[in-house]
N, C-alpha and C positions, 0 to 999 in steps of 0.2 A: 937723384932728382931733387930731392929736398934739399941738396946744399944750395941751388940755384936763388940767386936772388930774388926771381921775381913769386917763386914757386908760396911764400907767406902771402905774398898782396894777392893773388889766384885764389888761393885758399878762401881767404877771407872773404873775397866778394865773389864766392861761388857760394859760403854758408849764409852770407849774408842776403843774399837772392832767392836762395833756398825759404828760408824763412821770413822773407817778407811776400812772398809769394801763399807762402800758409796763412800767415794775419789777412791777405789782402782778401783771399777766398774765402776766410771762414769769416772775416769781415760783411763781405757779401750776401755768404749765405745766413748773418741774421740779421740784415739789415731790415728785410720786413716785417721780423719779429719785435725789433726793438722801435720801429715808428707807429706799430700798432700799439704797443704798449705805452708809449708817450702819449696817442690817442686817447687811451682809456682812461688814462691816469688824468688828462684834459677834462674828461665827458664827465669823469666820477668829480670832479673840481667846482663843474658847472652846477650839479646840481645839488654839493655840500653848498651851496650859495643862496640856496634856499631853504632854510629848516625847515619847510611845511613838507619839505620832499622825502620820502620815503627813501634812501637808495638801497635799490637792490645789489643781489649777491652779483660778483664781479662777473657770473656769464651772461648778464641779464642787465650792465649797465647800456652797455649800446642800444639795444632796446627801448629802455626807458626814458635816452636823451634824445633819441630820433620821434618819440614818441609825445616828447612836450619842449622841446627846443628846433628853431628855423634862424638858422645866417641869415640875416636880412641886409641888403642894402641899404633900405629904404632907411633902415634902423644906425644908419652909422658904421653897418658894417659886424655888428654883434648878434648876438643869438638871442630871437626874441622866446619869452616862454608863453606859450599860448594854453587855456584850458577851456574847452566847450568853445571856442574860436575868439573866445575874447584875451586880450592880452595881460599877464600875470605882473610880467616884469620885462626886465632885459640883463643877460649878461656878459658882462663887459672884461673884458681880457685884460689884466693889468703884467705889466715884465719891465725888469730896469736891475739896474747893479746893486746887489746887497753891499754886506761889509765883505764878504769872502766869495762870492758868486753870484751869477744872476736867481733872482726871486720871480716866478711866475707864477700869478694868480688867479682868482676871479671874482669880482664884485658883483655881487645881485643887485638890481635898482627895482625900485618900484615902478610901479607902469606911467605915476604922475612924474617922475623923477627927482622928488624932491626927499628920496628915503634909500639908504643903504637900507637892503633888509639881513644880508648874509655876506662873507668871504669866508673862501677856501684857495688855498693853494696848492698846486699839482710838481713844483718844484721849486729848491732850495735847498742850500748848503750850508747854515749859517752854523755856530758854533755850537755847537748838543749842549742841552742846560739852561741855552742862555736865548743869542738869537732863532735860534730853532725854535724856540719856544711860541713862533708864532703861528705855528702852522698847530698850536694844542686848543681845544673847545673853550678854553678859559678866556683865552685872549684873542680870538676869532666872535666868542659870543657878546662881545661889547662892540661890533659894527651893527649888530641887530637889531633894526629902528633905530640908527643913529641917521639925524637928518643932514645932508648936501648944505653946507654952507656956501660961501660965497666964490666964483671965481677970481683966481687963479688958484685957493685952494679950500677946496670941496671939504677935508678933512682937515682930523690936527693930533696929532700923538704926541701928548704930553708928559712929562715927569710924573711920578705917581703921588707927589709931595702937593699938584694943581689942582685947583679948582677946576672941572671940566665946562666946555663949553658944550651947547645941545648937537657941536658936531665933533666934538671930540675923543680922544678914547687917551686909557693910559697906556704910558708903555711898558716893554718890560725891563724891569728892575738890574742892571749890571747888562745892559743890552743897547748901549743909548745907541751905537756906528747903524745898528741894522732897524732899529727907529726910525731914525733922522734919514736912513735911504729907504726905508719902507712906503712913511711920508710923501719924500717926493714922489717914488714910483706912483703912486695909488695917485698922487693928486694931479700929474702931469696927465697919465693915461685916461683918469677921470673927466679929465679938465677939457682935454682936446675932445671927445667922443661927445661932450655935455655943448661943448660950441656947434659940434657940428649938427648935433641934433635940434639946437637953439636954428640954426641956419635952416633947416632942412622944416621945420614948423612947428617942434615941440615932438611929442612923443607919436609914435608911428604906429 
């Protein structure tokens, strides 16, 4: 039987069905585990975007963002922060191509909008050492009261050799690719949410 010709191409795509039939099931069965986890990883993002927030221990983050965040429409479509029923901030979903992967983040605004108070990011790939580097408190804690400059760009991430502007931050050092796309992401995603709330009558 194995001298048969056809009996290697059988073989093959009976092993080969075999095991893509195992990836496809055990694909399946974690696929709820792994959109919950990207969930959390979102909710724990939202509220590193505000330093006044406490975040609790990982079984107690859902909790806490159901607790002081609401998707609002009304809001552009972002999670507003509310405390004692008055409005804290808003947080705004920022995502766009690094130098090596997509960067997904999150910008805190202030409730007038004219203030970055926080960013944190829930995903990225970028180089360890270098552009990675931005997801560290070092370089996160200079969006902190940095003020909304002008449309079409809110921000500016500059050399660290620059004079800053009062909306500027610096970047980091042997990092320029994932800067320069950091930049845009943050100012497009800012950009477009900040017109439509401009449309929509100012802060919600």
């Amino acid at each position: 039987m194995k001298d048969k010709l056809w009996f290697p191409v059988v073989y093959m795509f009976l092993i080969t069905a075999c095991f893509s039939s195992i990836l496809i099931g055990f694909s399946r069965l974690t696929r709820d585990r792994v959109q919950a986890n990207q969930q959390i990883a979102f909710e724990r993002a939202v509220l590193e975007a505000f330093p006044e927030i406490e975040v609790p221990p990982m079984p107690r983050i859902h909790e806490r963002f159901t607790q002081l965040f609401e998707k609002s429409e009304q809001a552009g479509g972002v999670y507003v922060y509310r405390e004692n029923g008055h409005i804290v901030g808003y947080a705004v979903p920022v995502s766009g191509q690094g130098f090596w992967a997509p960067i997904r983040g999150v910008v805190g605004v202030s409730s007038d909008l004219k203030t970055i108070v926080g960013i944190a990011f829930y995903e990225q790939n970028e180089t360890p050492g270098l552009g990675a580097r931005i997801a560290e408190p070092q370089f996160r804690k200079q969006f902190e009261g940095l003020r909304i400059g002008q449309l079409p760009a809110p921000i500016g991430i500059r050399p660290t050799s620059v004079t800053l502007a009062e909306n500027e931050v610096h970047a980091i050092t042997g990092a320029t690719q994932t800067s320069v796309r950091l930049e845009k992401l943050i100012n497009e995603n800012l950009s477009a949410w900040l017109e439509k709330m401009q449309q929509q009558g100012g802060a919600q």
